[in-house]
N, C-alpha and C positions, 0 to 999 in steps of 0.2 A: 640505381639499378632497380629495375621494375619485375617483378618473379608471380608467374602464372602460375598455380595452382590446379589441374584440371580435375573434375570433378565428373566422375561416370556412376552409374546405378550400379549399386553395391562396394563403391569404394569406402575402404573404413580406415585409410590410415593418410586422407588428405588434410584433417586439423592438425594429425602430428607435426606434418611437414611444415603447414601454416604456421605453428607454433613457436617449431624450433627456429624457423625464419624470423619471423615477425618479433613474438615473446622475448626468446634468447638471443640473435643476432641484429634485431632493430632492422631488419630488412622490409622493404615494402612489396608485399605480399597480395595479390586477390586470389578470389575462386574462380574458376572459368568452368562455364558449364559445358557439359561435350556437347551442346545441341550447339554449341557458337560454332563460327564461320571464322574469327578473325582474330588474332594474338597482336594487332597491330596495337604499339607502342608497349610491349615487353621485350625486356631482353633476355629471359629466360624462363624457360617453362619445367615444370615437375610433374612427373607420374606417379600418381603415389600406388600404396599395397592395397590391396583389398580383392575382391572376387567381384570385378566388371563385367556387368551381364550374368551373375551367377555362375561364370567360370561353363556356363552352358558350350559344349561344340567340343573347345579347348579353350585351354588359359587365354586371355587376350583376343580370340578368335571372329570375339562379335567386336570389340571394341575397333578394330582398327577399320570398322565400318562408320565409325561415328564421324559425327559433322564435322569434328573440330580437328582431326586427323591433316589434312591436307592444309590445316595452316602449320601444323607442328612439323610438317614435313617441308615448310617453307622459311622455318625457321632454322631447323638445321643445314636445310643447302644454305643459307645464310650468314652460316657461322654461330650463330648463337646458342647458348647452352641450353642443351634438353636431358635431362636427369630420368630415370624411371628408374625403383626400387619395386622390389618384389612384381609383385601382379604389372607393375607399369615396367618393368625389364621385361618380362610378357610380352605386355602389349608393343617395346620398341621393334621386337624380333618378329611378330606376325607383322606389323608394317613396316619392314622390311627398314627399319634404321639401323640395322644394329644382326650381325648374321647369328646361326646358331637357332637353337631352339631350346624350351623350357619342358623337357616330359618328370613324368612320375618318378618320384623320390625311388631307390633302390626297395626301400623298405615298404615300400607300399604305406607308408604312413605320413599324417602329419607331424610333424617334427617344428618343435616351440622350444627356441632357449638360448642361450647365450655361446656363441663359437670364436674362435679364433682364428682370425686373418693375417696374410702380410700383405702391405701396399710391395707389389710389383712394379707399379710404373710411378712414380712421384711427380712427370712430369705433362700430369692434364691440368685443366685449368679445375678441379675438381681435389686434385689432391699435391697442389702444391705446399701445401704447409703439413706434410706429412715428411719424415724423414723414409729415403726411399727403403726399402724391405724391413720398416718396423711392422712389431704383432701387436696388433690391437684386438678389442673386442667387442662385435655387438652379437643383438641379437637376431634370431631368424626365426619365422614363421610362414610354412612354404607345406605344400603337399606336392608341388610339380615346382621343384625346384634342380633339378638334375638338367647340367648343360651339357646339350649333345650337338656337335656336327660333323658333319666329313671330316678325313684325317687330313685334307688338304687347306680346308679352312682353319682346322685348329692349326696347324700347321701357320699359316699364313699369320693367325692371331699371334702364334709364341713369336715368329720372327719379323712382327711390327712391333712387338710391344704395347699390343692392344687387350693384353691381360692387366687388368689395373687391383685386380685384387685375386689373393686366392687364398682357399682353405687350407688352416694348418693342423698341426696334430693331427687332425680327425676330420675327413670328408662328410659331412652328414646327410647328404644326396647321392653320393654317386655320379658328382659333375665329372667331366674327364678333364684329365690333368688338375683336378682340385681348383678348377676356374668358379670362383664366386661371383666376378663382375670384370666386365670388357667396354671397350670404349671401340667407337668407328676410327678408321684410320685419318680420321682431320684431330679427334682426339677430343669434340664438341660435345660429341651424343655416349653418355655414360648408365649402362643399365647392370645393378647388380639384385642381388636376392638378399641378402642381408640388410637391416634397416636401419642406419645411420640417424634418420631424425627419433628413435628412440634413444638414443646415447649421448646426447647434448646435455643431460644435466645429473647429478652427481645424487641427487634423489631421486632419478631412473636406472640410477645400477653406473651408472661410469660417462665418459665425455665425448667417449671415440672415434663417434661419428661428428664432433663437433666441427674439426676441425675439415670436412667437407664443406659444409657453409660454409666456415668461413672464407675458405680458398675460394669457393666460388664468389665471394661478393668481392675480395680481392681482384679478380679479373675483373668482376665488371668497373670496380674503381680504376684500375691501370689502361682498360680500355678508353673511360672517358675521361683522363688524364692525356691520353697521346692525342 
């Protein structure tokens, strides 16, 4: 399994992702610049966190103008797996992968630290090695991390099963319905606010996210196994 890495000005949490891929799970891993045109021979691509374009306009706003956009969007009608954490859950929702939208935290603040989740859906290719409605933990660092849309699309999200995570104990945004991360209804394209490739190793505070890689490299092994 071959895993794109995209790389925008101002992204600061694409090593992480490369890291926790490459370093921890031995997966094959590059950068892709957003100036590129073409994702052709990956099977999967990542959007990582960070403030793309300086978060200028809104979150995501400039980036879903970038070159490499209309291949990412050719990957998902594809079927294959497109990831965006933080600033790149952003960026899936202005280019319209993924519904909803990302505004200002409740608090008007950035907000850095460790929260509590439950996997909702256990049955993406993302988090099948979670058992379904365990509480995990990572971390988030988010200033427009509060998910809003119509009452008919959240609506539509709770009764697809396209909520794959959500906040426990403690909302720290002001998302509605305490939705942390959602998936499109094929269940390919998964974008949450919380950041999983900081939880893969036990000297970054815990593993929790770990087991997102690895379900993803799982599918891509059972893929090229059928």
């Amino acid at each position: 399994m071959k895993i794109a890495v995209i790389v925008f000005p101002g992204s600061n949490c694409d090593v992480d992702i490369y890291e926790a891929l490459h370093s921890v799970c031995g997966a094959q891993v590059e950068y892709v610049s957003h100036k590129a045109t073409s994702l052709t021979g990956f099977d999967a691509v990542m959007l990582p966190g960070g403030f793309s374009y300086g978060d200028y306009l809104r979150c995501g706003a400039i980036a879903r103008f970038a070159n490499i956009i209309p291949a990412i969007k050719k990957m998902a009608s594809e079927g294959k797996l497109v990831f965006g954490t933080c600033n790149g859950f952003q960026i899936l929702t202005e280019m319209g992968l993924l519904p909803g939208a990302l505004k200002q935290n409740d608090s008007m603040q950035f907000v850095c630290k460790p929260v509590s989740l439950t996997v909702e859906n256990n049955r993406t290719p993302f988090t099948s090695r979670y058992q379904q409605n365990v509480e995990i933990t990572l971390p988030i660092a988010h200033g427009d991390g509060s998910f809003y849309a119509d009452s008919a699309t959240i609506d539509k999200l709770e009764q697809n099963h396209q909520v794959v995570f959500r906040y426990a104990h403690e909302n720290p945004n002001g998302s509605l319905n305490d939705i942390a991360g959602i998936c499109n209804e094929r269940g390919n394209v998964l974008g949450m606010m919380p950041h999983p490739e900081r939880a893969v190793e036990e000297i970054l505070g815990g593993t929790d996210g770990l087991p997102l890689f690895k379900s993803l490299l799982d599918h891509g092994t059972v893929k090229a196994e059928a």
